[in-house]
MDAnalysis code that builds the backbone (N, CA, C; Angstrom):
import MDAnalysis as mda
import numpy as np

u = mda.Universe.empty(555, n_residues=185, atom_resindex=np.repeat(np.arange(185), 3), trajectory=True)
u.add_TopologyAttr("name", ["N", "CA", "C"] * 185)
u.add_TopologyAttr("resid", np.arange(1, 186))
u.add_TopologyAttr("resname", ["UNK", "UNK", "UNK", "UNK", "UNK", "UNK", "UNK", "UNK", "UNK", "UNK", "UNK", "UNK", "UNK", "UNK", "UNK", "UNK", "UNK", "UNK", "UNK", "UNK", "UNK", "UNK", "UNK", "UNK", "UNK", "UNK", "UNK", "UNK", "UNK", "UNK", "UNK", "UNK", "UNK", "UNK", "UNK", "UNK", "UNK", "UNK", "UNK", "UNK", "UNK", "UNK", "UNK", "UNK", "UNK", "UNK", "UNK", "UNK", "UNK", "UNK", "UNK", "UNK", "UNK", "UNK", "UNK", "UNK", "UNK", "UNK", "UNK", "UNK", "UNK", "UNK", "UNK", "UNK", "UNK", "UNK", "UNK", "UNK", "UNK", "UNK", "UNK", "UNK", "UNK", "UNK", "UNK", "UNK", "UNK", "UNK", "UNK", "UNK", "UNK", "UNK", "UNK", "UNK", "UNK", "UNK", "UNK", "UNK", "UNK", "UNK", "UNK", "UNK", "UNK", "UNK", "UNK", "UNK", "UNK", "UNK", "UNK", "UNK", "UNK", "UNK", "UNK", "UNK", "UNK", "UNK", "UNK", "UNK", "UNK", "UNK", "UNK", "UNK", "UNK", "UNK", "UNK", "UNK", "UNK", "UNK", "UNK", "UNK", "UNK", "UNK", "UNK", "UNK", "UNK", "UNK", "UNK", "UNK", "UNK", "UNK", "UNK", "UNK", "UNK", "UNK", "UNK", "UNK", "UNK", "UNK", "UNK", "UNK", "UNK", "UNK", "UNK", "UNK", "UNK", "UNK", "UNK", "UNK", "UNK", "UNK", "UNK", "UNK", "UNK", "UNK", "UNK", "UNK", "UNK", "UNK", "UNK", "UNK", "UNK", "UNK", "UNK", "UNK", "UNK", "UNK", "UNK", "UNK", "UNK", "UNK", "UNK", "UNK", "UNK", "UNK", "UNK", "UNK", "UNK", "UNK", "UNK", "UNK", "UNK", "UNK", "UNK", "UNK", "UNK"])
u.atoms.positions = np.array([
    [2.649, 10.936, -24.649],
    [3.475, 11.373, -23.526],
    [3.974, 10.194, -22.701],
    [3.798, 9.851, -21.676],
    [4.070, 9.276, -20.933],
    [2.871, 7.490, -20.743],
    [2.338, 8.178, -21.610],
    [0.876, 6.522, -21.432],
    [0.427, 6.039, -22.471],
    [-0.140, 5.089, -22.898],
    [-0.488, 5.043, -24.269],
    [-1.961, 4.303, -23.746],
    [-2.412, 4.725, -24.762],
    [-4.074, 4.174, -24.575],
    [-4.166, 2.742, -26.139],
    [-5.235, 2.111, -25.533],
    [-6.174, 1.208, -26.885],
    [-7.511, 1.569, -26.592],
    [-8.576, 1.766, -27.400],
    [-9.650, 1.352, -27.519],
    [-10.259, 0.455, -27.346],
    [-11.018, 0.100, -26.775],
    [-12.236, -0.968, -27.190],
    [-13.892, -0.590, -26.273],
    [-14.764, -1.081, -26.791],
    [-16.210, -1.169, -27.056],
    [-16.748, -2.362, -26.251],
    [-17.321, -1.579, -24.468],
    [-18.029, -3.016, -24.377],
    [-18.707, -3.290, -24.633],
    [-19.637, -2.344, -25.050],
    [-21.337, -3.300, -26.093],
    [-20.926, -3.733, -27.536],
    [-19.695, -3.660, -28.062],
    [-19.686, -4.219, -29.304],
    [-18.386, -5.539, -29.227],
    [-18.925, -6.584, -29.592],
    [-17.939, -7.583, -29.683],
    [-17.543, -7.449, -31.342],
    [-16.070, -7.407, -31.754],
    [-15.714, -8.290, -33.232],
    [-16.121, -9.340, -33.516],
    [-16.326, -10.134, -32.792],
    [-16.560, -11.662, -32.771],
    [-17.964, -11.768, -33.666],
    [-19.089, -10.838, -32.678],
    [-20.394, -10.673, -32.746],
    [-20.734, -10.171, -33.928],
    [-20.210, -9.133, -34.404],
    [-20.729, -8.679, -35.442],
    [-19.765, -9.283, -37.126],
    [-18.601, -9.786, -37.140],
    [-18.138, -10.318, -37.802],
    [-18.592, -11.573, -38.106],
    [-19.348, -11.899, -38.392],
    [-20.425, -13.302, -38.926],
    [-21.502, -12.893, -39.521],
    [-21.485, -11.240, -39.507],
    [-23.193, -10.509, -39.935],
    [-22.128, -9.720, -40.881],
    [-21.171, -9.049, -41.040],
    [-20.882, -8.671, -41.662],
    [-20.733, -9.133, -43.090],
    [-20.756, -8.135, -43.837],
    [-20.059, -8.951, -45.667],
    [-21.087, -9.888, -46.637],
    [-21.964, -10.501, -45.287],
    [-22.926, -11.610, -46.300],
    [-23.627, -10.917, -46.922],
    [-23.356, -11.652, -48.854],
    [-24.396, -11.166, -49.335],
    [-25.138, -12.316, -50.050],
    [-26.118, -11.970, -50.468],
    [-26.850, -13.302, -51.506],
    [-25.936, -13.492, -52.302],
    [-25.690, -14.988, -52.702],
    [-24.989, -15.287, -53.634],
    [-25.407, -14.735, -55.244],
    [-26.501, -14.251, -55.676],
    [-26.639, -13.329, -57.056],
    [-26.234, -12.135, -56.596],
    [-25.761, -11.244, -55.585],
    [-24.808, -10.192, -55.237],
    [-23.375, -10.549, -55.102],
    [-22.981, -11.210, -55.407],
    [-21.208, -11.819, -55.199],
    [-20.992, -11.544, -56.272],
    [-19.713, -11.109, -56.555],
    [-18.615, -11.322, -58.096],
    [-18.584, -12.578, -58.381],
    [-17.815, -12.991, -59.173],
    [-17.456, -13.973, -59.651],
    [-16.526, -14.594, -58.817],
    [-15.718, -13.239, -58.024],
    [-14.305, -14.104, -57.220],
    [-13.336, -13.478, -57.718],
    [-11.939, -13.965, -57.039],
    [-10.580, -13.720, -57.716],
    [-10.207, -12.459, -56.932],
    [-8.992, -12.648, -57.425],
    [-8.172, -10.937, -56.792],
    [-6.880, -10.777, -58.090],
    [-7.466, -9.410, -58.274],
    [-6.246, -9.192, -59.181],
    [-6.530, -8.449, -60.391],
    [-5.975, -7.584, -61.333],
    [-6.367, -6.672, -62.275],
    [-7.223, -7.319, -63.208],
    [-7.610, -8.225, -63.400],
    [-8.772, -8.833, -64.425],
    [-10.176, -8.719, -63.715],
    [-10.327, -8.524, -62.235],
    [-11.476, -8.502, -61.294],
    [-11.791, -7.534, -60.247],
    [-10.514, -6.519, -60.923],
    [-10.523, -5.045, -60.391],
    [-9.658, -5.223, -58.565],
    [-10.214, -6.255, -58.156],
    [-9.365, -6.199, -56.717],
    [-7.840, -5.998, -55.835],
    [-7.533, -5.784, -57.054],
    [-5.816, -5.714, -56.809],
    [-4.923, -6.440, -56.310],
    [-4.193, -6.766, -55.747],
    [-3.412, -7.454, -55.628],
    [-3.568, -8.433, -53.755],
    [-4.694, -7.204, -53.303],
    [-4.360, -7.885, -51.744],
    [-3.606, -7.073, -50.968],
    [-3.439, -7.349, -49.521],
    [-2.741, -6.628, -48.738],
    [-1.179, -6.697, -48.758],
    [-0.446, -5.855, -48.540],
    [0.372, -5.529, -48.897],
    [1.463, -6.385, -47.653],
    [2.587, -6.346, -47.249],
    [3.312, -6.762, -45.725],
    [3.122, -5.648, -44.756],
    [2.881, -4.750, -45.109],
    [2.637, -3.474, -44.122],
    [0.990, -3.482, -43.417],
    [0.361, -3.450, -44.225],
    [-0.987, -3.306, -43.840],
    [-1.514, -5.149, -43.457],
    [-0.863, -5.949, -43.762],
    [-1.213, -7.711, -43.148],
    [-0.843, -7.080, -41.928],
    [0.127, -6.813, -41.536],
    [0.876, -6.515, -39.765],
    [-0.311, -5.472, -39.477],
    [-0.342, -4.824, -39.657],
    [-1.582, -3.508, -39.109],
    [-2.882, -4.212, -38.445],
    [-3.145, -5.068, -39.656],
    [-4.189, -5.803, -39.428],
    [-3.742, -6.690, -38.384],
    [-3.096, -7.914, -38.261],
    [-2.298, -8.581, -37.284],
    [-1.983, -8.539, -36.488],
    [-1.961, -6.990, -35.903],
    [-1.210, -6.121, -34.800],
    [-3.275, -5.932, -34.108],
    [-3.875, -5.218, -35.039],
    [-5.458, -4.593, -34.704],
    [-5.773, -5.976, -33.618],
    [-5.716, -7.021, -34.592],
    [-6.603, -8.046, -34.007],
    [-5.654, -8.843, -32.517],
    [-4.158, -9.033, -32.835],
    [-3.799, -9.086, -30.973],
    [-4.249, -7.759, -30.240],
    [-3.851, -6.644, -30.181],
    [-4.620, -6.035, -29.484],
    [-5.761, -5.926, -28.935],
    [-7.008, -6.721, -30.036],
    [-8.340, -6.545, -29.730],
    [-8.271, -8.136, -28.712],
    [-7.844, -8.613, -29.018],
    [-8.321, -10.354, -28.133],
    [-6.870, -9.674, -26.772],
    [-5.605, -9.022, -26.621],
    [-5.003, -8.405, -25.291],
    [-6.190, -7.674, -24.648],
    [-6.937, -6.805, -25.320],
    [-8.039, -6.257, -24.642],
    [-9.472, -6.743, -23.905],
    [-9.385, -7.886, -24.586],
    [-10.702, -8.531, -23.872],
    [-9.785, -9.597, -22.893],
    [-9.094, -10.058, -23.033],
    [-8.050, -10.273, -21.719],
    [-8.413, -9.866, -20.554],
    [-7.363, -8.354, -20.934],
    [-7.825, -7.527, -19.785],
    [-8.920, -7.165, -19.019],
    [-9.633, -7.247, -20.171],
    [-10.880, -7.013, -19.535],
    [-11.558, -8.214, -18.571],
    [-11.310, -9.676, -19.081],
    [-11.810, -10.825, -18.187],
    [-11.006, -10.724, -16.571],
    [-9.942, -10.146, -16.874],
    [-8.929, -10.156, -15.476],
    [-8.872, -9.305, -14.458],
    [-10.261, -7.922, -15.280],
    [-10.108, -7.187, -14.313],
    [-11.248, -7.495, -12.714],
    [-10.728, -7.668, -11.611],
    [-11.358, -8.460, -10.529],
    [-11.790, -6.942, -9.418],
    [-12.973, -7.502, -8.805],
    [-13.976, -6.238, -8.233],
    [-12.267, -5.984, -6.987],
    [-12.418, -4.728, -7.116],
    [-11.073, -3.891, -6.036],
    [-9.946, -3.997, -6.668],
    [-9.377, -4.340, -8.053],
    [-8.566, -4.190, -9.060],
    [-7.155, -4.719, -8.607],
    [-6.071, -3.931, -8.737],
    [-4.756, -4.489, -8.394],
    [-3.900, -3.355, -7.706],
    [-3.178, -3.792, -6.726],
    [-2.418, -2.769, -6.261],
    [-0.887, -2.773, -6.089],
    [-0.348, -2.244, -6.455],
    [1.219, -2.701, -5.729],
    [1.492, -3.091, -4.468],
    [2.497, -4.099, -4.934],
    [2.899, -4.639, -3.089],
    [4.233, -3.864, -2.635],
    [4.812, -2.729, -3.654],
    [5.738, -2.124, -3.025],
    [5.148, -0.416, -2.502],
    [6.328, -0.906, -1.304],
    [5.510, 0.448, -0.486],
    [6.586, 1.678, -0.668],
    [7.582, 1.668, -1.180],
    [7.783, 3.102, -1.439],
    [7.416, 3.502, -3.081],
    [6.777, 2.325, -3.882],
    [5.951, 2.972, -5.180],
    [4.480, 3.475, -4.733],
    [4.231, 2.572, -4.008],
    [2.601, 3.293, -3.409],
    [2.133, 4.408, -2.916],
    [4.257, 4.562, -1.864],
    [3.966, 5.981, -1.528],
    [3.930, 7.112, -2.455],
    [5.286, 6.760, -3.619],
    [4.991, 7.845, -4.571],
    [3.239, 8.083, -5.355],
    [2.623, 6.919, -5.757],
    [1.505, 7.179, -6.304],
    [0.703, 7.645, -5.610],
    [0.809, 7.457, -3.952],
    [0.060, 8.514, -3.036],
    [0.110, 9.509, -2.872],
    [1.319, 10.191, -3.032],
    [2.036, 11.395, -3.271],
    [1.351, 12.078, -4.790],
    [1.412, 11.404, -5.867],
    [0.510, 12.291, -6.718],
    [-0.449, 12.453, -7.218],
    [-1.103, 11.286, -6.698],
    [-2.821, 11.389, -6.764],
    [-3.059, 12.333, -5.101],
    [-2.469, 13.251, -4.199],
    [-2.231, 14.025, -2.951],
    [-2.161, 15.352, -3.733],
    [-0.997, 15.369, -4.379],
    [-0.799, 16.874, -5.272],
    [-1.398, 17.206, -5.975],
    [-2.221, 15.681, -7.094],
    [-3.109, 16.486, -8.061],
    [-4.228, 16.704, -7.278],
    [-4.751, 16.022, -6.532],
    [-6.443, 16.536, -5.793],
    [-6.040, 17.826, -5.018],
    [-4.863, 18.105, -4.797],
    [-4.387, 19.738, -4.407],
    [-4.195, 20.945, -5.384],
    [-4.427, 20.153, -6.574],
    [-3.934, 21.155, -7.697],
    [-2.424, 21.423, -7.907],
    [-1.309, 20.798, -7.121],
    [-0.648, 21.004, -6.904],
    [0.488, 20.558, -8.215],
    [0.071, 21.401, -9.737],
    [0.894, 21.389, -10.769],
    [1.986, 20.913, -10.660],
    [3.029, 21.789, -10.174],
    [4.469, 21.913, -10.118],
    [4.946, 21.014, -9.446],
    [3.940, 20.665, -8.336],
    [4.356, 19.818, -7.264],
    [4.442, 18.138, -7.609],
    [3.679, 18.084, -8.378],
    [3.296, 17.147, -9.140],
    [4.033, 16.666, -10.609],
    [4.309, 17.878, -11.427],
    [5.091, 17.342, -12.683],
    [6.655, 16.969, -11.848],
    [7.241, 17.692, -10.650],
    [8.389, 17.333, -10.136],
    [9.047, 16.294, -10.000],
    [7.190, 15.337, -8.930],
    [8.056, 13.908, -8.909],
    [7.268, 13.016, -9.913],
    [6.732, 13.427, -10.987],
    [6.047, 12.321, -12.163],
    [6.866, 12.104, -13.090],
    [7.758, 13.235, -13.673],
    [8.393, 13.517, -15.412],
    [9.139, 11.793, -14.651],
    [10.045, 11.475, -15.907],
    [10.779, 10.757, -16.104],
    [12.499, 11.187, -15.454],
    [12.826, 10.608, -15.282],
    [14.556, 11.152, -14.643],
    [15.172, 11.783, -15.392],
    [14.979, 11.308, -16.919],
    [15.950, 11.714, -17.942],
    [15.154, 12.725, -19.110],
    [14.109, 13.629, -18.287],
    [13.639, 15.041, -18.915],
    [14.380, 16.340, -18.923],
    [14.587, 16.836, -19.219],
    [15.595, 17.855, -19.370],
    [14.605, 19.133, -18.461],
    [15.026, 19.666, -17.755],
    [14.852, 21.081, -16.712],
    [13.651, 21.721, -18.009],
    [13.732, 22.023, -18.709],
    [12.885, 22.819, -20.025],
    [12.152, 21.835, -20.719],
    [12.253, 20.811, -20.762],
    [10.753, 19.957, -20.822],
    [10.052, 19.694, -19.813],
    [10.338, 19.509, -18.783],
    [10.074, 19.695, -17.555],
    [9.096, 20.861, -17.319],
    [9.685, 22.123, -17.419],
    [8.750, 23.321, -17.260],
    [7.709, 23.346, -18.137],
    [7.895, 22.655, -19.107],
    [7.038, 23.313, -20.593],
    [5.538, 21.692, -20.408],
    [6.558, 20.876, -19.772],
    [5.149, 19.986, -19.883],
    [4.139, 20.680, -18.937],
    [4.697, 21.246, -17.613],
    [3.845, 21.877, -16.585],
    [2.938, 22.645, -16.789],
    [3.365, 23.697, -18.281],
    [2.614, 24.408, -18.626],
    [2.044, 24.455, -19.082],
    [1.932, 22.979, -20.356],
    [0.904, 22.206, -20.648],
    [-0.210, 21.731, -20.042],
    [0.018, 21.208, -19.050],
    [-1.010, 20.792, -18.156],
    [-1.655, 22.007, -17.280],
    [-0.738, 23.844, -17.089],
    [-1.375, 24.549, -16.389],
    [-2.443, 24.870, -17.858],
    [-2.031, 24.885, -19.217],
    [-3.189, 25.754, -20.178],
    [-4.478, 24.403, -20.598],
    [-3.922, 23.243, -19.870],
    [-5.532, 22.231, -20.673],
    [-5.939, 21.808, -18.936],
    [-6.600, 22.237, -18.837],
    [-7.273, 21.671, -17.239],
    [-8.166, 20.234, -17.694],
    [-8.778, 20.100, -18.473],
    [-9.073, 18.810, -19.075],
    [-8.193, 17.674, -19.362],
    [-6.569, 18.130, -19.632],
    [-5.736, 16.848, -19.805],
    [-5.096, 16.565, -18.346],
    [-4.818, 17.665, -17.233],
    [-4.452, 17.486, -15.931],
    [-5.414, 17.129, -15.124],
    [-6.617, 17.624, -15.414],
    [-7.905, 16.610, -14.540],
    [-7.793, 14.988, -14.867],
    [-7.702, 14.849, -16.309],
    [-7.841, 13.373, -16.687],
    [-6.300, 12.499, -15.947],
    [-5.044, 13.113, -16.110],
    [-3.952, 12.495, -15.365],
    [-4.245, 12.266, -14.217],
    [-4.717, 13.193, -13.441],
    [-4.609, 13.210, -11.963],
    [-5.717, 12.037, -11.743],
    [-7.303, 11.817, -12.582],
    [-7.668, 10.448, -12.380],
    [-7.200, 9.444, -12.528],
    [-6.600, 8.962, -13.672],
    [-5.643, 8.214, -13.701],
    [-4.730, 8.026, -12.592],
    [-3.702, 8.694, -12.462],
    [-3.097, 8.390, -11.483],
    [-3.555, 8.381, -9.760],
    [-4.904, 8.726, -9.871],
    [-5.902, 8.322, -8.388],
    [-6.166, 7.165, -8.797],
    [-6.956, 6.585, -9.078],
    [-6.856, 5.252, -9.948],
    [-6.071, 3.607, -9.776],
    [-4.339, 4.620, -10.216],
    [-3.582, 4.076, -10.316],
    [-3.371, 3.577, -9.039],
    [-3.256, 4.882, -8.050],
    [-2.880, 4.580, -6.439],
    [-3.714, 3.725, -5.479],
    [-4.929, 3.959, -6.229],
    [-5.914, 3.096, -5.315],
    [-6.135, 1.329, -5.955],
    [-5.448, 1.396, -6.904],
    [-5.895, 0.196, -7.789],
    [-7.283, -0.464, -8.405],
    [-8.314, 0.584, -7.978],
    [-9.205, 0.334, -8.409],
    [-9.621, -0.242, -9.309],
    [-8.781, -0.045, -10.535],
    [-9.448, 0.202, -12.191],
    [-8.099, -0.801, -12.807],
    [-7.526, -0.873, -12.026],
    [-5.960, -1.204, -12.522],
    [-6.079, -3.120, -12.550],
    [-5.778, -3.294, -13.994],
    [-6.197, -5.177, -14.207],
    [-4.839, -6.073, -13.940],
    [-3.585, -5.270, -14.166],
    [-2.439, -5.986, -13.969],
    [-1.496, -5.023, -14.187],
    [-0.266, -5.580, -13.040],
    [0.786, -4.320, -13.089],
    [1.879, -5.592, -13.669],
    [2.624, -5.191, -14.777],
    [3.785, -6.548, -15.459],
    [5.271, -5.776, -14.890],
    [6.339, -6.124, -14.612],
    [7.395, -5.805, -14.143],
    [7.657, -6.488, -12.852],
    [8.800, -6.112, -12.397],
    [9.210, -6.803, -10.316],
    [9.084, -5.977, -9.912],
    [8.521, -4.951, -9.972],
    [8.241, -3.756, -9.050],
    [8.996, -3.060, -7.814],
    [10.181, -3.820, -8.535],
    [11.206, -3.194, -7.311],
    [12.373, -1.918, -8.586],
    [12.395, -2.169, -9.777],
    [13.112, -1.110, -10.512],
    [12.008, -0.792, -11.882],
    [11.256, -1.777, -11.837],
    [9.552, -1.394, -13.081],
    [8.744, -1.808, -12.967],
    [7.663, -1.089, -12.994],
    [5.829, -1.617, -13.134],
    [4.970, -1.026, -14.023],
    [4.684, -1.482, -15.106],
    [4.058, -1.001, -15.874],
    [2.463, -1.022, -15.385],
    [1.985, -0.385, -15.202],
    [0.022, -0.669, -14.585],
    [-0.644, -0.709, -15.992],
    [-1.571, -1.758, -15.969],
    [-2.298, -1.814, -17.120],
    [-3.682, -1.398, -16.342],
    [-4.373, -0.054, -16.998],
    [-5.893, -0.153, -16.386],
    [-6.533, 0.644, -17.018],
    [-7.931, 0.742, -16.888],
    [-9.213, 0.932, -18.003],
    [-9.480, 2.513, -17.028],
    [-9.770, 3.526, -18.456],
    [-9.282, 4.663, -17.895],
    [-11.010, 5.225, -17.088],
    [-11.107, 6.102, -16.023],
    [-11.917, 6.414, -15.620],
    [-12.951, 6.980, -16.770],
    [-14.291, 7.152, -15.461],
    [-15.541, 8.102, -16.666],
    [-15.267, 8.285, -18.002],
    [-14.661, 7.078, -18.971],
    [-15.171, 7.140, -20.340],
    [-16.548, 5.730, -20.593],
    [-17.209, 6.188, -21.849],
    [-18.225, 5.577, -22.704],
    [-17.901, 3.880, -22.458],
    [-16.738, 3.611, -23.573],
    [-15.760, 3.179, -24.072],
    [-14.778, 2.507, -23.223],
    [-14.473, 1.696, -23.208],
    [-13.354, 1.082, -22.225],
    [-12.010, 1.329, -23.155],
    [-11.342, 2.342, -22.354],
    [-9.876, 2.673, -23.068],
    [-8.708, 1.988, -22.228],
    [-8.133, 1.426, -23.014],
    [-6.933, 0.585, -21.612],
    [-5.716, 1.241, -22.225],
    [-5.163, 1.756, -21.141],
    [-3.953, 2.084, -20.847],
    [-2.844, 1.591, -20.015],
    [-1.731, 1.927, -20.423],
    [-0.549, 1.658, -19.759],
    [0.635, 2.443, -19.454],
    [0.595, 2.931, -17.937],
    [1.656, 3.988, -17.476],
    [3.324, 2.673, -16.805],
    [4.398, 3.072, -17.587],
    [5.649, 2.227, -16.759],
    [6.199, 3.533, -15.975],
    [6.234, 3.236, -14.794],
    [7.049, 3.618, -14.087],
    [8.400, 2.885, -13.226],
    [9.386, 4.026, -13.447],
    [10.854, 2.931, -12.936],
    [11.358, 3.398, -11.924],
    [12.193, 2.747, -11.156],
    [13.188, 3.607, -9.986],
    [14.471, 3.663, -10.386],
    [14.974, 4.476, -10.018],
    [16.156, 4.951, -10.082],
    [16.821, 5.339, -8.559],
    [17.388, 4.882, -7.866],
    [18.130, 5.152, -6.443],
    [17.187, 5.727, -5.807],
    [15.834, 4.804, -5.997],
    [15.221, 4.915, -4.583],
    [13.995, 5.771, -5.421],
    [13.826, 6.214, -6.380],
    [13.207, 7.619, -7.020],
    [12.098, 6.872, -7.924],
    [10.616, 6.377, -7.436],
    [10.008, 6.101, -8.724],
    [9.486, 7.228, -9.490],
    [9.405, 6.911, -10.879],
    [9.023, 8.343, -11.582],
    [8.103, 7.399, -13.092],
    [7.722, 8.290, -13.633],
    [6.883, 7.892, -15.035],
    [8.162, 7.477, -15.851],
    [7.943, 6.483, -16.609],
    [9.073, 6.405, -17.810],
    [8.275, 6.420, -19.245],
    [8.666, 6.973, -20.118],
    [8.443, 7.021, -21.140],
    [8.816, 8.217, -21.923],
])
């Protein structure tokens, strides 16, 4: 929808366990090689090298984030985005659905996605509880490690999502439009 999440594990480092992984006694090793004489095939393909390539910036962007995030987090220095994020972390601790998908959707949602996301969020009370933390969160900067944009027409907030296990980092952009910040995506 509107946010995208990553994963990551703070009791488990890649780093940490990738040096324990794979070893075996050398009388458990093949011979070696890659390729139909040694059963291994050919190797990764250009699709799945990038997958992989893509996994591992993400995982070292994530521990980033994670070194940057500082005790009382980050907040915007613009005050009519602050007001909007005050405004809907206000409506959601009101329950205030409608009131709330109004000024969040994106500018360029159509009247009937609009209604239909609302009603999404009225039939999962579990995915509108979890937004409305988030976007409390967001407003207070608590949790929030870095906002990237000029924050005068975009700010994307990068921040580690409430009460999970797991440190999930997410990222909501929101833009203005004549004065109007709203979710983009």
């Amino acid at each position: 929808p509107f946010y995208s999440s990553h994963l990551h594990s703070p009791t488990t480092s890649r780093r940490a366990t990738a040096g324990v992984m794979g070893k075996k006694k050398s009388n458990e090793r093949g011979k070696g090689g890659v390729g139909p004489s040694t059963g291994g095939g050919a190797g990764l393909n250009d699709r799945e090298f990038q997958a992989v390539a893509d996994a591992g910036a993400e995982f070292e962007e994530e521990e980033a984030a994670a070194a940057e995030l500082v005790p009382g987090g980050v907040k915007t220095t613009n005050v009519s985005l602050q007001a909007r994020l005050t405004l809907l972390a206000t409506l959601g601790a009101n329950g205030d659905i409608d009131g709330f998908v109004k000024v969040f959707v994106p500018h360029d949602l159509t009247q009937e996605d609009t209604t239909y996301f609302a009603g999404e969020l009225k039939e999962d009370a579990t995915r509108w509880k979890q937004l409305v933390e988030e976007l409390s969160l967001i407003a207070n900067g608590s949790r929030v490690t870095k906002i990237v944009g000029d924050q005068v027409s975009k700010a994307e907030f990068r921040y580690f999502m409430p009460n999970q296990e797991l440190s999930i980092h997410r990222e909501v952009m929101f833009t203005c439009e004549n004065g109007d910040w709203r979710a983009d995506g």
